[in-house]
SERO-4910 file (N, C-alpha, C, O; in steps of 0.05 Angstrom, whole numbers):
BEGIN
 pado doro    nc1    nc2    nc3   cac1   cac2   cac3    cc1    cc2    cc3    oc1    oc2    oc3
  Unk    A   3527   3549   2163   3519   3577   2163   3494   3581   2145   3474   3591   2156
  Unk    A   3493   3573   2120   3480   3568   2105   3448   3559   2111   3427   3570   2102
  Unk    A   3450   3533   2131   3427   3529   2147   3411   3542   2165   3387   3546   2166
  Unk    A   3435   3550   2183   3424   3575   2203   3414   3596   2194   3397   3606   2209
  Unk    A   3418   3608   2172   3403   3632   2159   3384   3624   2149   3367   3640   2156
  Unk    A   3371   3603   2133   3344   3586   2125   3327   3586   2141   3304   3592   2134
  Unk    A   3333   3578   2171   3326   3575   2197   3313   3599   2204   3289   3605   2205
  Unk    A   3331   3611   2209   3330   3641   2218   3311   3654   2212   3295   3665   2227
  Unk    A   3310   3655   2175   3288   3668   2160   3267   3660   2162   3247   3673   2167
  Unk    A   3269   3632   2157   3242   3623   2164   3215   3621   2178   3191   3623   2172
  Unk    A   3233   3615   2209   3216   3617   2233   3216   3643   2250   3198   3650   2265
  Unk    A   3238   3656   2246   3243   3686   2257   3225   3713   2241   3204   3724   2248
  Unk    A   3240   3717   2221   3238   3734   2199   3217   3734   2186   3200   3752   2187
  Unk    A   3216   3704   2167   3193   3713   2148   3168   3707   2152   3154   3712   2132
  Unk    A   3153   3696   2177   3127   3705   2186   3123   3729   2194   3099   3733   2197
  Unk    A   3143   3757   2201   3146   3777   2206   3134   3795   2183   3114   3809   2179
  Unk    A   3159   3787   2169   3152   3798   2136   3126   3797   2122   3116   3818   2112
  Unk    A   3114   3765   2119   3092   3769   2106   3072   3786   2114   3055   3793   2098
  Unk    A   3071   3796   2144   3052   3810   2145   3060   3843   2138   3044   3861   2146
  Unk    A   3086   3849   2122   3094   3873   2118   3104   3894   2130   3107   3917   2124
  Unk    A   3108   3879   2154   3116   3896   2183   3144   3900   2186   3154   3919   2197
  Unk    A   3165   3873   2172   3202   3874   2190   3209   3875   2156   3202   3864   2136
  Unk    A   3236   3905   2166   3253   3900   2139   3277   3907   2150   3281   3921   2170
  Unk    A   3293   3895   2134   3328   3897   2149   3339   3932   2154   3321   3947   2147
  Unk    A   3350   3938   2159   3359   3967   2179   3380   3968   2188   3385   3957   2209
  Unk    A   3396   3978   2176   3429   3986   2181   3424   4010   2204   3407   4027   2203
  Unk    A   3440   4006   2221   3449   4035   2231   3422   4049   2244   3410   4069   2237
  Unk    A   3415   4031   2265   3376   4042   2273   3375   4064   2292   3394   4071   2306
  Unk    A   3353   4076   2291   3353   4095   2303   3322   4090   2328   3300   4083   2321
  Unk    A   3326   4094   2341   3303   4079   2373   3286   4102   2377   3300   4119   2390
  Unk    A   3262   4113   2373   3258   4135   2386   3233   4130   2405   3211   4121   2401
  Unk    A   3246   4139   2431   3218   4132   2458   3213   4164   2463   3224   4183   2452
  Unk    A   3199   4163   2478   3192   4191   2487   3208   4214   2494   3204   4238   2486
  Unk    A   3232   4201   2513   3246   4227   2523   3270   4236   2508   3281   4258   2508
  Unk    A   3280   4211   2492   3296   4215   2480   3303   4196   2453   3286   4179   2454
  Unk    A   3316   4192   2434   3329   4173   2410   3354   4162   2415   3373   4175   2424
  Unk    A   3353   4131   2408   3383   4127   2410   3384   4107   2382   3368   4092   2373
  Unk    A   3416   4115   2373   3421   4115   2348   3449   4091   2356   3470   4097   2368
  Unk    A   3440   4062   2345   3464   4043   2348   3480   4050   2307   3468   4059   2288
  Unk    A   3509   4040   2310   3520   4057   2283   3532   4031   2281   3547   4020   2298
  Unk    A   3525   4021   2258   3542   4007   2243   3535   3966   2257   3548   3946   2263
  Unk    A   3505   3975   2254   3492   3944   2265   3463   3944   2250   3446   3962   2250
  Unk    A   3462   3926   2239   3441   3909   2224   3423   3898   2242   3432   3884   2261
  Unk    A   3396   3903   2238   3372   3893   2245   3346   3883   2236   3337   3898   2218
  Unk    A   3332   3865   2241   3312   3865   2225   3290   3874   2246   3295   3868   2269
  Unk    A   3262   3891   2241   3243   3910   2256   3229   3926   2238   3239   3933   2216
  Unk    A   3205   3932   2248   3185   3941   2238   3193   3978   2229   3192   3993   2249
  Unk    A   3197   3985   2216   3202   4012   2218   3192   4035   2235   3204   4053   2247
  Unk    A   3164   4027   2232   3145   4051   2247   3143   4051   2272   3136   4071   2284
  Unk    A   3152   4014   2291   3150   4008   2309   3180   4032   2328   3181   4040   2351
  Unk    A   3197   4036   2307   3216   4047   2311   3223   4075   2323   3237   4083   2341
  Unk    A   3202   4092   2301   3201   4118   2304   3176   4128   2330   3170   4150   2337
  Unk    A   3168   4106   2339   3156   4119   2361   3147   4095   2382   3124   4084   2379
  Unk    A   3167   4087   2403   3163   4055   2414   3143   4071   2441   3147   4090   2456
  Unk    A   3127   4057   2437   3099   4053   2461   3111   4037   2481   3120   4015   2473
  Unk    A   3115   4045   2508   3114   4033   2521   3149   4032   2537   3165   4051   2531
  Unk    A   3157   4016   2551   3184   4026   2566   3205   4003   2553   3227   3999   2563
  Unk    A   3197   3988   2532   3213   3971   2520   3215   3962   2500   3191   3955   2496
  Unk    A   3228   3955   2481   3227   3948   2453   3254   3918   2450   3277   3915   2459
  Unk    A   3240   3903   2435   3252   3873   2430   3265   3876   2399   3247   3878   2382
  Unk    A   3284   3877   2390   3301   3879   2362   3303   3850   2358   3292   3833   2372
  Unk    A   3320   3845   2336   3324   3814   2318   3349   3833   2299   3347   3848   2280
  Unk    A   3374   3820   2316   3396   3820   2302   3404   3810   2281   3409   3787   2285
  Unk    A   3408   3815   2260   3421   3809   2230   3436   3782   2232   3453   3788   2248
  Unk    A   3441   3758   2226   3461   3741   2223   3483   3750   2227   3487   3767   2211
  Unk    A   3498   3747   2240   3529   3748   2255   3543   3784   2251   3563   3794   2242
  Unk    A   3516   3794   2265   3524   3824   2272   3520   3823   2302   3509   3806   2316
  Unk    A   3535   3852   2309   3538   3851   2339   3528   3876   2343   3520   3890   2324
  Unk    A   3529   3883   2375   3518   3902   2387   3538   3914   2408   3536   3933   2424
  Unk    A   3565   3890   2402   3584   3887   2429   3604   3910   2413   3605   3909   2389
  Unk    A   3623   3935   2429   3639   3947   2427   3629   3961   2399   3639   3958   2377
  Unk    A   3606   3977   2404   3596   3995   2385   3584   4020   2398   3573   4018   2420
  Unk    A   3585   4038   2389   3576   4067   2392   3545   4077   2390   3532   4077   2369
  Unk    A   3536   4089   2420   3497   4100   2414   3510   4114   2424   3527   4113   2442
  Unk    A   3493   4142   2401   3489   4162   2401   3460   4161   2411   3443   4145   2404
  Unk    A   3454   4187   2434   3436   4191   2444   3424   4220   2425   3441   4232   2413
  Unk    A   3394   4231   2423   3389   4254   2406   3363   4256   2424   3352   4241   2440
  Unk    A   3358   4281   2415   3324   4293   2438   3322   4294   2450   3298   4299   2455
  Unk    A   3344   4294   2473   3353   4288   2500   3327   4303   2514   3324   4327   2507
  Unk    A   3307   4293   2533   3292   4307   2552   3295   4299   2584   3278   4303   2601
  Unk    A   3320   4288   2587   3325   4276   2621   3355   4283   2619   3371   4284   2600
  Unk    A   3356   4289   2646   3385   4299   2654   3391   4274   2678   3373   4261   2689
  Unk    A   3421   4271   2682   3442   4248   2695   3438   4227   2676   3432   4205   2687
  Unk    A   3438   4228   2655   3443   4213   2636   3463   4179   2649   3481   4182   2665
  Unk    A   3456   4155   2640   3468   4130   2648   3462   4113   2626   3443   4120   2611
  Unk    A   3474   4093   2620   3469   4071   2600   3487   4050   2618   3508   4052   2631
  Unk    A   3467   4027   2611   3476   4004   2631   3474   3976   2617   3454   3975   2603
  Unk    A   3487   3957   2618   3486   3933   2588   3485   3910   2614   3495   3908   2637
  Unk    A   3468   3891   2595   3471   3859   2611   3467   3841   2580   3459   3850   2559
  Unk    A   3478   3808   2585   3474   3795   2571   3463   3765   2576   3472   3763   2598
  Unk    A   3456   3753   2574   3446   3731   2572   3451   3711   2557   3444   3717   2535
  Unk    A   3462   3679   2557   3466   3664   2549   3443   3646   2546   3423   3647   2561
  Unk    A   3444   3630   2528   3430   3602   2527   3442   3582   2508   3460   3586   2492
  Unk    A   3429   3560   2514   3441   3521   2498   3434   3527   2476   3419   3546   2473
  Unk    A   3444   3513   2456   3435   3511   2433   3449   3477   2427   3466   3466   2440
  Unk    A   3437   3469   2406   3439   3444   2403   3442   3439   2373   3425   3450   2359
  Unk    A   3465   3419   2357   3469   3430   2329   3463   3404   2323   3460   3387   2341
  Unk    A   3459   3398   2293   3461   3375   2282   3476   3381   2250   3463   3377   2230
  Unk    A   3496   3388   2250   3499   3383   2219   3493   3406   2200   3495   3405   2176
  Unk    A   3486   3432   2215   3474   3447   2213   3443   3456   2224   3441   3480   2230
  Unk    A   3430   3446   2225   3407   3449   2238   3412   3453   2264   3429   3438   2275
  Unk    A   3396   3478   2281   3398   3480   2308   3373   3482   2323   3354   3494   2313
  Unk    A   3371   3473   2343   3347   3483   2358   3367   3496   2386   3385   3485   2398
  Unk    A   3354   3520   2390   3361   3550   2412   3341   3543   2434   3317   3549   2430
  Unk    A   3349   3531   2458   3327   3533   2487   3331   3561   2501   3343   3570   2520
  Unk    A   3309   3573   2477   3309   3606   2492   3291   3593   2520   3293   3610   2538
  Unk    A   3287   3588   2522   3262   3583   2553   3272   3564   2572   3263   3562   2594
  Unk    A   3291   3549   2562   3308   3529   2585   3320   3547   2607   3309   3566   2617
  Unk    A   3336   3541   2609   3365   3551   2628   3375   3577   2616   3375   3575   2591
  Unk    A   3384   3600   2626   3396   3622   2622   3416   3630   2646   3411   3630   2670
  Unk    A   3442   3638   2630   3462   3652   2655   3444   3684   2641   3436   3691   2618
  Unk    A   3443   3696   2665   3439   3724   2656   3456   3742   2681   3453   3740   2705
  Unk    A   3477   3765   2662   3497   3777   2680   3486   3798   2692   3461   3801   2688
  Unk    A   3506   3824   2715   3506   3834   2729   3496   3860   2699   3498   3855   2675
  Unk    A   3485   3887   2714   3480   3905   2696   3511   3920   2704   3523   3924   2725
  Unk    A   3514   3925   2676   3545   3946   2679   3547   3966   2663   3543   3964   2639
  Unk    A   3554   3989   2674   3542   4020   2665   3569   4018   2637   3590   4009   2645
  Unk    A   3567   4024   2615   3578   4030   2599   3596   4054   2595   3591   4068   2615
  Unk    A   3614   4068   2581   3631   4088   2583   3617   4102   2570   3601   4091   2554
  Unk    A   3620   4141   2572   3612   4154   2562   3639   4172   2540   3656   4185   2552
  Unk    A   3641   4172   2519   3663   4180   2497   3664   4211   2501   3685   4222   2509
  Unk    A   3643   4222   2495   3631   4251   2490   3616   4257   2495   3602   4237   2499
  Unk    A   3601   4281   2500   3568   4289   2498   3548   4275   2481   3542   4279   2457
  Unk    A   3540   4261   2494   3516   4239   2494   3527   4219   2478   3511   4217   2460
  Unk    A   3544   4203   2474   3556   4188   2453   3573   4168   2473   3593   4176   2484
  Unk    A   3563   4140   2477   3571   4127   2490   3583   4106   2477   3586   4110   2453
  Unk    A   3595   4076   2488   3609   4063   2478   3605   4038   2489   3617   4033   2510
  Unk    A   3590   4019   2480   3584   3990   2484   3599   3967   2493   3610   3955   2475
  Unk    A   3603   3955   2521   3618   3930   2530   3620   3909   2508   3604   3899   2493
  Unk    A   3641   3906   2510   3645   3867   2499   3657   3845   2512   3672   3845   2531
  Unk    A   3648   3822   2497   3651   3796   2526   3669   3778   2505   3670   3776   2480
  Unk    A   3679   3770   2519   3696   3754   2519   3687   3729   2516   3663   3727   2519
  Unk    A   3706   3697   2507   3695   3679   2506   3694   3674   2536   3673   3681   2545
  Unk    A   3710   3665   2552   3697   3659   2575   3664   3670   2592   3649   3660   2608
  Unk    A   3665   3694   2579   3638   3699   2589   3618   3697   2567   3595   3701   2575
  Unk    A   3621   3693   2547   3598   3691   2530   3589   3648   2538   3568   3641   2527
  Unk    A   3601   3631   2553   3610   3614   2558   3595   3608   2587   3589   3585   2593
  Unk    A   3590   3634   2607   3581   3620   2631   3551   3612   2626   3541   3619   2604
  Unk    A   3532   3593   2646   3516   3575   2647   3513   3570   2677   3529   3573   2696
  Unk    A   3485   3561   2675   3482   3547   2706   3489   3509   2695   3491   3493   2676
  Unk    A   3491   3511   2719   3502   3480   2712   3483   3453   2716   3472   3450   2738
  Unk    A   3479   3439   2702   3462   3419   2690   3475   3391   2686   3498   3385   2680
  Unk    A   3450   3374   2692   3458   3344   2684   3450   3344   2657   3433   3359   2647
  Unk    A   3464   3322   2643   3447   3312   2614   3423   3301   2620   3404   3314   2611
  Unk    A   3419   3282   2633   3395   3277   2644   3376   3299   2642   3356   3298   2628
  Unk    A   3383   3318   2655   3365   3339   2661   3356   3354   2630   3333   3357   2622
  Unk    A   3371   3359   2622   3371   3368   2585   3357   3347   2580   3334   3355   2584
  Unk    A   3357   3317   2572   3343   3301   2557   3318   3302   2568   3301   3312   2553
  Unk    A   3310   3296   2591   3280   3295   2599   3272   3321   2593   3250   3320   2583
  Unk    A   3280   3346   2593   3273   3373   2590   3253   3373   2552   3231   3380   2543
  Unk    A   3281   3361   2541   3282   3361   2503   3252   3349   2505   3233   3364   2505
  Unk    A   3249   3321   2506   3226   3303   2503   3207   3324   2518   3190   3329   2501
  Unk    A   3199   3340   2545   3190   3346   2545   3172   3367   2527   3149   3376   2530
  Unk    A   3186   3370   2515   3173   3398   2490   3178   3390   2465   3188   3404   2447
  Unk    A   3171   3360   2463   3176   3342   2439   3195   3342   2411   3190   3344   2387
  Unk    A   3227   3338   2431   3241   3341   2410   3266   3323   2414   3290   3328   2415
  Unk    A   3251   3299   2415   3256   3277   2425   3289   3259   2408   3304   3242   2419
  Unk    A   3293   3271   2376   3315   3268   2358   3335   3282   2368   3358   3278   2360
  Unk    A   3329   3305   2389   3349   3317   2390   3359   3303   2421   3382   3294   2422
  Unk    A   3344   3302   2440   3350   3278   2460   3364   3257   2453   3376   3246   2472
  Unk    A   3366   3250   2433   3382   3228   2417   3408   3232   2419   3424   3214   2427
  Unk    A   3416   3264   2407   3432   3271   2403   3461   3278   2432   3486   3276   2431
  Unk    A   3442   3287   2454   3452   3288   2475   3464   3252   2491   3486   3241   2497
  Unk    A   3445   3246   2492   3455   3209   2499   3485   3202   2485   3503   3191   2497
  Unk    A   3486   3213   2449   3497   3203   2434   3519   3230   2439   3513   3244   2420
  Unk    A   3537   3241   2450   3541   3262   2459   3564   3282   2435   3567   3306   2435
  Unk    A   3574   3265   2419   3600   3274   2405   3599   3266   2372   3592   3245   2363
  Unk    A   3610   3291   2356   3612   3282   2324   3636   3263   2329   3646   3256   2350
  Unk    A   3643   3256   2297   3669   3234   2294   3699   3260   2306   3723   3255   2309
  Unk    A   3688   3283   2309   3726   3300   2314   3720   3296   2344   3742   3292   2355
  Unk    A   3698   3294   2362   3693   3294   2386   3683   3314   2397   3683   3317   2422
  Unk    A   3671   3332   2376   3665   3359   2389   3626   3348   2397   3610   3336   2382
  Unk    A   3623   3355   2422   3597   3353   2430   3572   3370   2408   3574   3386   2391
  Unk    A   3547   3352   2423   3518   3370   2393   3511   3388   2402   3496   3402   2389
  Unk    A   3521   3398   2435   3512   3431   2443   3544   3446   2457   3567   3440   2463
  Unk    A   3519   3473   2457   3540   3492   2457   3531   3517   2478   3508   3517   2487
  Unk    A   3541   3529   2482   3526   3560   2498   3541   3585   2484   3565   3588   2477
  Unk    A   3522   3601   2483   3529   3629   2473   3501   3648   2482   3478   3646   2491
  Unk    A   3523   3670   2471   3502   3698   2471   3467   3693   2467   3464   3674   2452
  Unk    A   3440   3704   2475   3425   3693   2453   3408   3726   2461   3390   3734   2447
  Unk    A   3418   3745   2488   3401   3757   2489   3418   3785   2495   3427   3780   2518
  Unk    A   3427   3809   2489   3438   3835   2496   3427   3859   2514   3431   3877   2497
  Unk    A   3422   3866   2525   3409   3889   2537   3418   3914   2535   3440   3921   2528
  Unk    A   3398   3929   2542   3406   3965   2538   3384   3976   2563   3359   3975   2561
  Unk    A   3400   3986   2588   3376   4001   2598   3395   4028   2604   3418   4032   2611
  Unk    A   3366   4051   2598   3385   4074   2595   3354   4091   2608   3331   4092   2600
  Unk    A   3374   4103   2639   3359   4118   2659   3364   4147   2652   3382   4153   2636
  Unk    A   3352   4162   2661   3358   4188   2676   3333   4200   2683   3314   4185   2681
  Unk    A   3327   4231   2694   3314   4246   2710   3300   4261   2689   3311   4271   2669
  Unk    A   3273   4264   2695   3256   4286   2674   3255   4314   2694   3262   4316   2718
  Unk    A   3243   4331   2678   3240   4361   2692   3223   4363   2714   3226   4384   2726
  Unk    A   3202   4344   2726   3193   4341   2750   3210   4316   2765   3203   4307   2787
  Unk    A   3231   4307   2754   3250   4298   2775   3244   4271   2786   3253   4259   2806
  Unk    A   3220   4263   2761   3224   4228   2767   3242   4216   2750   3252   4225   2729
  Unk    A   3244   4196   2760   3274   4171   2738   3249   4155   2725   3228   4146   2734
  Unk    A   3264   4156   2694   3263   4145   2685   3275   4131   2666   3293   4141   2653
  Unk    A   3268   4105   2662   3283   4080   2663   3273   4066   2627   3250   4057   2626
  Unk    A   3286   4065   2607   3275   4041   2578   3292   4027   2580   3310   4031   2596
  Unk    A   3291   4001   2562   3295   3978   2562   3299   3968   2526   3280   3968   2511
  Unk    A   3322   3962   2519   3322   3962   2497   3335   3934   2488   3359   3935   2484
  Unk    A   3319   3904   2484   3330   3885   2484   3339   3876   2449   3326   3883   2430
  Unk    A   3368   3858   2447   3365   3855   2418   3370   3819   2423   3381   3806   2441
  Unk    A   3360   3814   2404   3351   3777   2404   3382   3773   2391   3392   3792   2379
  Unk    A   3394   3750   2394   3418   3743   2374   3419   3718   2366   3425   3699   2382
  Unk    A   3411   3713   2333   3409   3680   2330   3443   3669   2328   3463   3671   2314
  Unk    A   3433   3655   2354   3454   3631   2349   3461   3611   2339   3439   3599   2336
  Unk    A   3478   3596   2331   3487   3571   2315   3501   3589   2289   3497   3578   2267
  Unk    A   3512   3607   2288   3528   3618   2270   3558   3639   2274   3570   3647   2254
***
């Protein structure tokens, strides 16, 4: 765990930071044009300002070390579209451990699921899916072969090592699949009666 957060900070986080832009954020609040949505009781790291007013029809977050987004509550605020919907997908990817150290093939192979409209609690106050291990678990399916020539391809050729060599001394294999990507897309209708559609993705480091 210990490693993975070193990791994390390192190559994620604190090139972010030095330029004075990402600080951690409990409890964020999203604000796009037509409306705000307020996730409660989830840690992020993000630019603040990038926050209070997102350009554009999508925004990319960076989840906290072993916080979730799964079976949690957005509050919607500013409401300017009517038939209100919120709709969730997730995305898997490999990750590969050593001892602690991981390398994450965000760009390899991805299962990415069906979009599924989320429940509505109350007036504007919705309620976030959660997955299960079997589905945090699906994958397209792959040779090792295919992983090792892939690794060496993007020169990480120790960790190719690691796949050949496939199991620690308990027998547990050096990769794994999980969560690495969450979605949020949340539609509805403006007062001239076009749809519109944001996109609210949150990154999730894995190996922890």
């Amino acid at each position: 765990m210990r490693s993975s957060l070193l990791i994390w900070i390192i190559f994620i986080v604190y090139p972010l930071i030095s330029f004075g832009q990402v600080k951690e954020i409990t409890s964020p609040t999203i604000h796009f044009e037509y409306f705000s949505v307020e996730f409660s009781d989830v840690t992020i790291w993000s630019d603040p300002e990038v926050l209070e007013n997102v350009s554009g029809d999508k925004i990319l977050l960076y989840l906290e070390l072993g916080e979730t987004v799964q079976d949690l509550e957005i509050k919607i605020g500013d409401l300017g579209l009517s038939h209100l919907r919120i709709y969730q997908q997730y995305e898997t990817s490999l990750s590969i451990t050593n001892e602690g150290p991981h390398l994450d093939l965000l760009k390899w192979k991805h299962f990415t699921s069906n979009w599924n409209e989320i429940n509505q609690l109350e007036q504007n106050i919705f309620k976030t899916l959660s997955y299960n291990e079997k589905e945090e678990e699906k994958f397209p399916e792959f040779t090792e072969g295919e992983l090792i020539e892939y690794l060496k391809s993007i020169g990480y050729a120790s960790y190719a090592d690691l796949i050949k060599n496939p199991q620690y001394p308990n027998g547990e294999k050096h990769w794994w699949i999980g969560l690495s990507i969450v979605r949020f897309k949340i539609s509805g209708i403006d007062s001239e009666n076009n749809i519109i559609e944001k996109l609210i993705e949150f990154e999730v480091p894995m190996g922890c």
